[in-house]
Backbone as CSV, one residue per row, in Angstrom:
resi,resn,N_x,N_y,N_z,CA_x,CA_y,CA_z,C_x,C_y,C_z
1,UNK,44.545,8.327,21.203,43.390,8.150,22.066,42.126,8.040,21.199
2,UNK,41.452,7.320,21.765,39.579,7.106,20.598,39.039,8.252,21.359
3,UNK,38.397,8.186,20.121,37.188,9.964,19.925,36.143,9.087,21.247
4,UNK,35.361,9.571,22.236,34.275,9.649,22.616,33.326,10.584,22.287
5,UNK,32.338,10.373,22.975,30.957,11.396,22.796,30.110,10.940,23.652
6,UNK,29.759,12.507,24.289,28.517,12.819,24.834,27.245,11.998,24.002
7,UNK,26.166,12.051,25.260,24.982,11.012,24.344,24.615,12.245,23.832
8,UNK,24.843,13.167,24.174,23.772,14.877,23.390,24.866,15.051,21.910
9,UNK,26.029,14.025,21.658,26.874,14.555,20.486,26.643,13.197,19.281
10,UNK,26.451,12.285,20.607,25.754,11.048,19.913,24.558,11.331,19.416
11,UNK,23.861,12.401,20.062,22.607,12.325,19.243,22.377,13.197,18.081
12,UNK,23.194,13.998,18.156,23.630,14.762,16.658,24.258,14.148,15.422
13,UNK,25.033,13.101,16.053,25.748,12.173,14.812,24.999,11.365,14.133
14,UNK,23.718,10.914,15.167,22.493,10.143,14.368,21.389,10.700,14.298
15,UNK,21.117,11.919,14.266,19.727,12.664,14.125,18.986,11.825,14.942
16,UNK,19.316,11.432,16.280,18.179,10.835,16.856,18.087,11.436,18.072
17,UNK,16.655,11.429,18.699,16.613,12.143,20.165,17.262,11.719,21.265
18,UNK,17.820,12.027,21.722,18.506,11.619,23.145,17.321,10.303,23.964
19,UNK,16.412,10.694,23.741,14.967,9.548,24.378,15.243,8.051,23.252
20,UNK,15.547,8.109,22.000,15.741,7.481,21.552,16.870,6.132,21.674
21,UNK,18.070,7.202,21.549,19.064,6.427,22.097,19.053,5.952,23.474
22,UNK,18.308,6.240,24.279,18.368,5.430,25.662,17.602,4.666,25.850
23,UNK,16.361,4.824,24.820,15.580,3.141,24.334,16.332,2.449,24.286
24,UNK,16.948,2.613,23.197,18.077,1.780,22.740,18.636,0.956,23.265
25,UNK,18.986,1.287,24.122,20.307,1.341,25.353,19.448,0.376,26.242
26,UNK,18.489,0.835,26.553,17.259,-0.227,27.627,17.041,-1.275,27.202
27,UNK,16.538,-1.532,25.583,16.420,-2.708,25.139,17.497,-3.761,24.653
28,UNK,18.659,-2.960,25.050,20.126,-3.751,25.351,20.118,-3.965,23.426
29,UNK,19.940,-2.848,22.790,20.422,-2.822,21.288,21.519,-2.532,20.937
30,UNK,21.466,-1.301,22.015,22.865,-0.473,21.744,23.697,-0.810,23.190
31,UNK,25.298,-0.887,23.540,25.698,-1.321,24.532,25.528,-0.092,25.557
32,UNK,25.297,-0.486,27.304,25.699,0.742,28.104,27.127,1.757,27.981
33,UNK,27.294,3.068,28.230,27.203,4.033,28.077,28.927,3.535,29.183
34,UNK,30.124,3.745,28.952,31.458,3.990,29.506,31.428,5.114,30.220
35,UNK,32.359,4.732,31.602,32.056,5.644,32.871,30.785,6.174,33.689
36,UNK,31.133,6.588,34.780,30.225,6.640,35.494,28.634,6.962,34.733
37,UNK,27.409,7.224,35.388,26.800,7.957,34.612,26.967,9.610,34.220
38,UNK,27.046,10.259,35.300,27.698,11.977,35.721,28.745,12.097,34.318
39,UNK,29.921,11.306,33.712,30.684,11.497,33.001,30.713,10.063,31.870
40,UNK,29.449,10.623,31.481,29.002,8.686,30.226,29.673,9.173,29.290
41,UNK,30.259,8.470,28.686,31.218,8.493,27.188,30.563,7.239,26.517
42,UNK,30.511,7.744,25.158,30.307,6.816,24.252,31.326,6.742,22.803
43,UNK,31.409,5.896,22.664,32.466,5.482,21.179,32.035,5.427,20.222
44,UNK,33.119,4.885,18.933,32.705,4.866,18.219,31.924,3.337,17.900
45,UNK,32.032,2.373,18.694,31.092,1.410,18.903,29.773,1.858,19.376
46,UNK,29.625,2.497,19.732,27.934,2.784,20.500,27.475,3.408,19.256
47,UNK,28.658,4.449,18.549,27.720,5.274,17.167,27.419,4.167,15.912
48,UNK,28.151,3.180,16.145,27.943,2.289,15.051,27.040,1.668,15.265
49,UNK,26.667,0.854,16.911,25.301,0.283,16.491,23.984,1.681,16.756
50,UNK,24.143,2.518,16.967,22.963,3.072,16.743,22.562,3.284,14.859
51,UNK,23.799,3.680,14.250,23.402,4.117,12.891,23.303,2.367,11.996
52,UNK,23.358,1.065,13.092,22.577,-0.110,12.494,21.524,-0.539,13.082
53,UNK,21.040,0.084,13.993,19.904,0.208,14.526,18.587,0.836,14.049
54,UNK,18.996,1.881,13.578,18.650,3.215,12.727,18.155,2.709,11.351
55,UNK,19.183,2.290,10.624,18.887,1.724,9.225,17.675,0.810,9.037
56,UNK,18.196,-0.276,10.117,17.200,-0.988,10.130,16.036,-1.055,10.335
57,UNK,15.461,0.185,11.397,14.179,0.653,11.634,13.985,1.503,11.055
58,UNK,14.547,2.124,10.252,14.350,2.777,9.064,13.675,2.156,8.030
59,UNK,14.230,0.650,7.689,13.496,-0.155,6.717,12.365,-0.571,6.910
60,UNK,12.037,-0.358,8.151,10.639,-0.931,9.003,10.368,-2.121,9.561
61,UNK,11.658,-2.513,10.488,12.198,-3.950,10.596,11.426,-3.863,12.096
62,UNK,10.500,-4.116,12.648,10.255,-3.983,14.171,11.781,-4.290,15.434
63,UNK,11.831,-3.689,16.416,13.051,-3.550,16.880,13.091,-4.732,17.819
64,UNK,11.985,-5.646,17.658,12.684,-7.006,18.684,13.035,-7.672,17.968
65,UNK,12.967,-7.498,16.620,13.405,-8.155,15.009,14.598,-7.766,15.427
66,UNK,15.019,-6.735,15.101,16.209,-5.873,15.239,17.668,-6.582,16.624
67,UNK,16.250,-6.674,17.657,17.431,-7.559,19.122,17.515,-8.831,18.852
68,UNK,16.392,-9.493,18.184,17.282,-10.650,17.187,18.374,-10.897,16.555
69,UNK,18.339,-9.995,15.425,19.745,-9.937,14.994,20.591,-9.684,15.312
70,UNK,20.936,-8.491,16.168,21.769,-8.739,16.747,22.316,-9.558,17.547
71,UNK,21.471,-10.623,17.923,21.895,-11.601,18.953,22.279,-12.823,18.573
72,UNK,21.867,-12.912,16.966,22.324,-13.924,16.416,21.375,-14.569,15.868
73,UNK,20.044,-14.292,16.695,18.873,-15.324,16.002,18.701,-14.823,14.694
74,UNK,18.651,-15.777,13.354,18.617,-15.132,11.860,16.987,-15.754,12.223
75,UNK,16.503,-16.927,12.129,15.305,-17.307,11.929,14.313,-16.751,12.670
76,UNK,13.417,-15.950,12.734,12.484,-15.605,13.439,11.169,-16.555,13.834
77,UNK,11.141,-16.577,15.455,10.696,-17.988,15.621,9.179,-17.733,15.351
78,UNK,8.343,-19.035,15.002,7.018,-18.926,14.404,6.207,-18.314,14.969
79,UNK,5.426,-17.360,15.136,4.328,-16.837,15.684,3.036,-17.600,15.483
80,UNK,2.177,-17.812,16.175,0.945,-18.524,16.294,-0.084,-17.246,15.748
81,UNK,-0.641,-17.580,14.818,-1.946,-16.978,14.214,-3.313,-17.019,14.963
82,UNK,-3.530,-16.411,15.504,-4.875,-16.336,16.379,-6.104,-15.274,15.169
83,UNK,-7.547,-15.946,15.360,-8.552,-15.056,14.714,-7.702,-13.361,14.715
84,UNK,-8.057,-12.515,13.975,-7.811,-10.897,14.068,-6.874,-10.753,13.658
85,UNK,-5.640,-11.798,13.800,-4.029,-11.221,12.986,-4.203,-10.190,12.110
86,UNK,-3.507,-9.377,11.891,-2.967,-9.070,10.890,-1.575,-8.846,10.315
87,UNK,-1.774,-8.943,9.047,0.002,-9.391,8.517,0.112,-8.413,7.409
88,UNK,1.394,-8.551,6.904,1.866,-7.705,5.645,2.078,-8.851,5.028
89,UNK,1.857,-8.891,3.528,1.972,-9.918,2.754,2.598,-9.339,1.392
90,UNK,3.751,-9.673,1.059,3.959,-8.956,-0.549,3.518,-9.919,-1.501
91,UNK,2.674,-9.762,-2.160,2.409,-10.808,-3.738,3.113,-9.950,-4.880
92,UNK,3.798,-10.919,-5.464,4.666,-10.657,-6.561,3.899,-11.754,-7.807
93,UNK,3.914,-10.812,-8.926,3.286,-11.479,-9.857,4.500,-11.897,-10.858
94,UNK,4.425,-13.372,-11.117,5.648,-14.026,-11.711,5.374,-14.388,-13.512
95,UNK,3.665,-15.039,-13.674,3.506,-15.500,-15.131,2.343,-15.791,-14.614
96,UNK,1.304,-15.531,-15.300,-0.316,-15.565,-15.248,-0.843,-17.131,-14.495
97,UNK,-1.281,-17.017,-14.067,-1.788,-18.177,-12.861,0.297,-18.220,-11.902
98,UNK,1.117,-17.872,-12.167,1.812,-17.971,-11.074,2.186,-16.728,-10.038
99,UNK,1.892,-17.087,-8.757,1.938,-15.390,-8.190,3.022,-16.208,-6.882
100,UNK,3.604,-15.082,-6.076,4.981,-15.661,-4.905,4.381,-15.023,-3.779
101,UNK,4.030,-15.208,-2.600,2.947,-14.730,-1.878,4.492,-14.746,-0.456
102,UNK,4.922,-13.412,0.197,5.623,-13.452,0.925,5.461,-12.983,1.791
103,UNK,5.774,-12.451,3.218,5.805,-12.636,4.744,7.663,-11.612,5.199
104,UNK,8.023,-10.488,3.867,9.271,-10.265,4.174,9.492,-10.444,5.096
105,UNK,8.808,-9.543,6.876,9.817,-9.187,8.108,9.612,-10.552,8.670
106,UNK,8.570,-11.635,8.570,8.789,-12.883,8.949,10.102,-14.038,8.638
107,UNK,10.040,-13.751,7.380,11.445,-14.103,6.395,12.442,-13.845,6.935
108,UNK,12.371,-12.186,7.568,13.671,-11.384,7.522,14.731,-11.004,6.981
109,UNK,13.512,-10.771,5.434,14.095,-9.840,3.909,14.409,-8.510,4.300
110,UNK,15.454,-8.359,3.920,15.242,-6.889,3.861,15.251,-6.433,2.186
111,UNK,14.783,-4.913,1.949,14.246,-4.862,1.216,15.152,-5.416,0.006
112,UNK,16.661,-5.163,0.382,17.736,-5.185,-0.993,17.313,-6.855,-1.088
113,UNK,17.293,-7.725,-0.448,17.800,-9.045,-0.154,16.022,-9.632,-0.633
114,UNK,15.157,-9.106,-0.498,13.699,-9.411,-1.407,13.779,-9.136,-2.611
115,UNK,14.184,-7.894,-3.296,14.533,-7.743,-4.905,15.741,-8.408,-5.354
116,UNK,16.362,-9.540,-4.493,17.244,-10.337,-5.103,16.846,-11.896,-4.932
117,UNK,15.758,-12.002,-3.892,14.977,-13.033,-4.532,14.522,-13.014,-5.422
118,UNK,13.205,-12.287,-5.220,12.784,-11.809,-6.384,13.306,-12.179,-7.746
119,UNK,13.975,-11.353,-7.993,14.915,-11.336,-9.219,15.470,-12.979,-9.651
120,UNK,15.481,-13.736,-8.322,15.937,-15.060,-8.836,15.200,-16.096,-9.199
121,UNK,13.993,-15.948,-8.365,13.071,-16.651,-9.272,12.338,-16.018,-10.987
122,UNK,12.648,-14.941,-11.051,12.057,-14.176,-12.269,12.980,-14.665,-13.021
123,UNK,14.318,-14.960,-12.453,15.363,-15.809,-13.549,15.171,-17.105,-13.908
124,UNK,14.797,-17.525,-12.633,14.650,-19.298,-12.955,13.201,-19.787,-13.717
125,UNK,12.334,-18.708,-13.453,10.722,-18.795,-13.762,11.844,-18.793,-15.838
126,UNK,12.338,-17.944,-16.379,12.337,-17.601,-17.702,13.116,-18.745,-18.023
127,UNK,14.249,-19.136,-17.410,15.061,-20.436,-17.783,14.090,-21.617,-17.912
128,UNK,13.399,-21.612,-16.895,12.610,-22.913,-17.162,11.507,-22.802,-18.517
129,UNK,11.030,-21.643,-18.584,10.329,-21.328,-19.917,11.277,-21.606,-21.508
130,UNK,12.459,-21.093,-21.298,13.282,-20.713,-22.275,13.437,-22.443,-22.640
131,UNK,13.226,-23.473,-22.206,13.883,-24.574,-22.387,12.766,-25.778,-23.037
132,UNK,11.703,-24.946,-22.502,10.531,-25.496,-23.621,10.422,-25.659,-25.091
């Protein structure tokens, strides 16, 4: 038989508040809750997407980012810039007059997957030097 859990055992398995996980659950991140409500069981599917739910807003991924991905959308569709925006911008400094000016959660870098860009142009920036 599969393990279930209470949402109060679910919420011990992810250090998250019971209010949390039923965000969750509302913004259709995490799936509804097996059996009635009076006797809700949850699996080990419900603990898995909460602790990828978790991670990810952990990284500081905003969570309609988050119902993106899960839904399949990888590209995050363009947002229109109006006066007042404000944005996060990482500048990475590559070789004096060259700088990489980025937009991670627009991208939808996460952080491992930016230090491996990163890293690839810092490779290709030296190859192309090295050949001079």
């Amino acid at each position: 038989m599969d393990t279930t859990f209470t949402l109060d055992q679910l919420s011990a398995l992810t250090d998250l508040p019971l209010r949390t996980i039923r965000y969750y659950i509302q913004l259709g991140l995490v799936d509804r809750h097996e059996g009635d409500r009076k006797h809700a069981r949850y699996t080990q599917k419900h603990l898995d997407q909460v602790l990828q739910v978790r991670a990810m807003a952990d990284q500081g991924m905003p969570l309609e980012r988050i119902k993106q991905l899960i839904n399949g959308i990888t590209t995050p569709p363009p947002l229109p810039k109006t006066a007042g925006d404000i944005s996060v911008i990482s500048k990475v400094f590559i070789a004096p007059g060259v700088e990489l000016h980025l937009e991670p959660q627009i991208a939808g870098l996460s952080p491992e997957k930016l230090r491996l860009f990163v890293r690839s142009v810092l490779t290709t920036w030296e190859e192309i030097n090295a050949s001079e």
